[in-house]
C-alpha positions in Angstrom: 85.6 133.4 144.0 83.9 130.2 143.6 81.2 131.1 146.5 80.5 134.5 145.1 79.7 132.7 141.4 77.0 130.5 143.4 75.9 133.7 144.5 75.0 135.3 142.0 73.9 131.8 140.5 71.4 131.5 143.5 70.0 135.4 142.7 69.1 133.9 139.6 67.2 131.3 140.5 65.5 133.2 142.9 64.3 136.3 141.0 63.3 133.6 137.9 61.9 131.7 140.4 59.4 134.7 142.1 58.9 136.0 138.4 57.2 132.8 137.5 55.1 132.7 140.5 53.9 136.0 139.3 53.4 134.7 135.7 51.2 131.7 137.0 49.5 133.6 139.5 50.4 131.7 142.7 50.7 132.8 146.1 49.5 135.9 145.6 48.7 137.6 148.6 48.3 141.8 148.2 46.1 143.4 145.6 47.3 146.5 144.0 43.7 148.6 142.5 44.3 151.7 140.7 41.6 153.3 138.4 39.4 150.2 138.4 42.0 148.1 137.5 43.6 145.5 139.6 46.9 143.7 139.9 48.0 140.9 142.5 51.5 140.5 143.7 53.6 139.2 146.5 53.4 141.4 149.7 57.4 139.4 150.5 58.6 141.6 146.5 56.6 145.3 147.5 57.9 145.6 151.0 62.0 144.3 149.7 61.6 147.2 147.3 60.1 149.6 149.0 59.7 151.5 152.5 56.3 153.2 151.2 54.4 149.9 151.2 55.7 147.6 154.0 54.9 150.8 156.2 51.6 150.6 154.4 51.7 146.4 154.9 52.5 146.8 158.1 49.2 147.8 159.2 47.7 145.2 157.6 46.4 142.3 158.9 44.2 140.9 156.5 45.7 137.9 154.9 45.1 139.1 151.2 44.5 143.3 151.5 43.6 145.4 149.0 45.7 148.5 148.4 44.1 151.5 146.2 46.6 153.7 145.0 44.2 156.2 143.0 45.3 158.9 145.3 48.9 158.8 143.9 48.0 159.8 140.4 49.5 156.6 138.5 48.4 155.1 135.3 47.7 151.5 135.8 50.1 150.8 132.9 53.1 152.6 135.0 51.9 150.6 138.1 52.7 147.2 136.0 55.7 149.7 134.7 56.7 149.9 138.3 55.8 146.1 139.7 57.7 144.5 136.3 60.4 146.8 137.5 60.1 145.0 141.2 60.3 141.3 140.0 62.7 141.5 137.0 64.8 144.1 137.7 64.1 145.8 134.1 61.5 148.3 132.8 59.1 147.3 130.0 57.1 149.7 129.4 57.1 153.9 130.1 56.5 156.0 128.0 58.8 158.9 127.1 56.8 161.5 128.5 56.4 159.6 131.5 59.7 158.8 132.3 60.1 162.0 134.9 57.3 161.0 136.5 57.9 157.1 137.2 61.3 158.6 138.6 59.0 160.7 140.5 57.2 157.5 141.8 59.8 155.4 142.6 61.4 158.2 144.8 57.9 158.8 146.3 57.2 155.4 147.5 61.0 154.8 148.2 61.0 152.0 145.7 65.2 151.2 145.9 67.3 151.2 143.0 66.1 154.6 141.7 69.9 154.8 140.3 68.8 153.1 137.0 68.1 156.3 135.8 
């Protein structure tokens, strides 16, 4: 029981850990564009979440790509929707009209976890 609490407690420090990398922009290595807009993340938190991009990664050998995803028909604000999602494991922001489609995304780019809904 004992190992499964340090666990958990090691998850924790992990995820916080990543999130705050994020937060102070460090090691960022894979931008995201989307209608003009851009957002930089961690190519390590896209591909552990989903199939879509580290097929798309894959492919990549440029040490800091850039990745539009116009074509998919996302709103920037559900791309950081869908990226928040990635490194805290909680949705900030969709609204209710969009909650079909973020669904829609998530199964889409085979983002895992798509049982939170």
């Amino acid at each position: 029981m004992k190992m499964l609490e340090g666990l958990h407690h090691h998850q924790s420090v992990l995820f916080s850990n990543i999130g705050q990398l994020l937060e102070k922009k460090r090691f960022l290595d894979v931008m995201l564009t989307c209608h003009n807009e851009a957002i930089m993340v961690h190519k390590l938190v896209l591909v552990a979440y989903s199939r879509y991009f580290d097929a798309v990664l894959l492919g990549h050998a440029d040490r800091c790509p850039v990745i539009n995803i116009d074509s998919t028909g996302i709103e920037f604000e559900t791309l950081r929707a869908v990226i928040s999602f990635m490194y805290k494991g909680i949705i900030d922001y969709v609204r209710e009209r969009d909650i079909n489609y973020f669904f829609n995304y998530f199964v889409f780019h085979q983002i895992l976890n798509t049982n939170i809904f």
